[in-house]
C-alpha positions in Angstrom: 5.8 -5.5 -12.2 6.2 -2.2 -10.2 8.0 0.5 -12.3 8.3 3.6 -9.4 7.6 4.4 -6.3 5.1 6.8 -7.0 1.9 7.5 -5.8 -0.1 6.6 -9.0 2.1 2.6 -9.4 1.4 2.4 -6.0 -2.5 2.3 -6.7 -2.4 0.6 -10.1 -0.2 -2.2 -8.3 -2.1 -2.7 -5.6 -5.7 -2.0 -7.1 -4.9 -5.0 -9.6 -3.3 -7.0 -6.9 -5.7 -6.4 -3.8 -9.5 -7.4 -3.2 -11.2 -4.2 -2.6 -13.0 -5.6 0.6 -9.0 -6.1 2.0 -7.9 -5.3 4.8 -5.0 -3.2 4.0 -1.8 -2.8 6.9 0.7 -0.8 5.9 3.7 1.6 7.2 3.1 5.3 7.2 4.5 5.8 3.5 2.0 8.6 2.3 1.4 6.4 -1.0 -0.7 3.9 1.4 -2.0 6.4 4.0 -3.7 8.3 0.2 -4.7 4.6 -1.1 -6.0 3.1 2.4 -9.8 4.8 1.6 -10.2 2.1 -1.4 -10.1 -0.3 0.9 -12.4 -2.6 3.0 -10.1 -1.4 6.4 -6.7 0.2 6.5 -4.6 0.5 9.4 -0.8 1.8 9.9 2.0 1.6 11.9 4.1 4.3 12.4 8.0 3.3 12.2 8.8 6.7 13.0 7.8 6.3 16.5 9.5 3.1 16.6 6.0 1.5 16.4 5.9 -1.8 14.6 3.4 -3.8 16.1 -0.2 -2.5 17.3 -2.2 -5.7 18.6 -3.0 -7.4 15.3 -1.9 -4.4 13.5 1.7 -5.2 11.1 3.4 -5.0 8.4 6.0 -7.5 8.9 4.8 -10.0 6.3 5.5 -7.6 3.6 8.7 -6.8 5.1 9.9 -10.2 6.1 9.4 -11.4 2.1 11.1 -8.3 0.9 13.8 -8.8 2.9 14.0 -12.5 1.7 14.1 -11.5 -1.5 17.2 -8.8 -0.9 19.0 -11.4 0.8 18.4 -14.3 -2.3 19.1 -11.7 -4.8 22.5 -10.8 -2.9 23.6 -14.2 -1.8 22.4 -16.2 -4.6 22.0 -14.2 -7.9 24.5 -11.6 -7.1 22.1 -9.2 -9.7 18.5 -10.1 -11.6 16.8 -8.5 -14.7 14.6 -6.1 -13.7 12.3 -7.2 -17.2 12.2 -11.0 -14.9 11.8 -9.4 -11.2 8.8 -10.9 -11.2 9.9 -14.5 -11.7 12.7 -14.2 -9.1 10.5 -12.7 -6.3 7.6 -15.5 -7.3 10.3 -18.1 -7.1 11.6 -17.0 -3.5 8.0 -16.8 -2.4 7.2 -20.3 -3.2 10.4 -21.7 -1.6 9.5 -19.9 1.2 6.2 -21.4 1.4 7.6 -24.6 1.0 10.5 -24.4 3.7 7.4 -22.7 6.5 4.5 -25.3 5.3 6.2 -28.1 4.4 
């Protein structure tokens, strides 16, 4: 579970979450510019500059899911615990799987 949007979550999320040797894409939030160096490879694209796409380079996988999940949350649950966040968003990523793989 993420409890802010600080800097220091930001690492302890994503330090037990991510393989070290990752490669990490992100946006240009400073939290990820700071934690890129722990990782294998970090790259960013810059939404300021209306970049969101740099040959291989993205972020929309992140932000593809997150949206999913603000649309299920709004359309289905109309309002979730956030003590059971996590078993929502791991519950809309696994029907997602299922409706892309089958």
């Amino acid at each position: 579970m993420v409890a802010d949007l600080s800097l220091d979550e930001a690492e302890r999320v994503l330090e037990a979450a991510v393989d070290p040797d990752a490669h990490l894409m992100s946006d240009e939030w400073r939290a990820f510019v700071a934690i890129g160096s722990a990782f294998g490879a970090h790259d960013t694209v810059r939404h300021s500059r209306h970049e969101h796409v740099r040959g291989s380079v993205h972020a929309n996988s992140a932000e593809g899911f997150n949206d999913r999940v603000r649309r299920t949350i709004a359309d289905v649950f109309h309002h979730i615990s956030p003590d059971h966040a996590d078993l929502y968003s791991g519950g809309i990523g696994i029907r997602s799987a299922v409706a892309v793989f089958g």
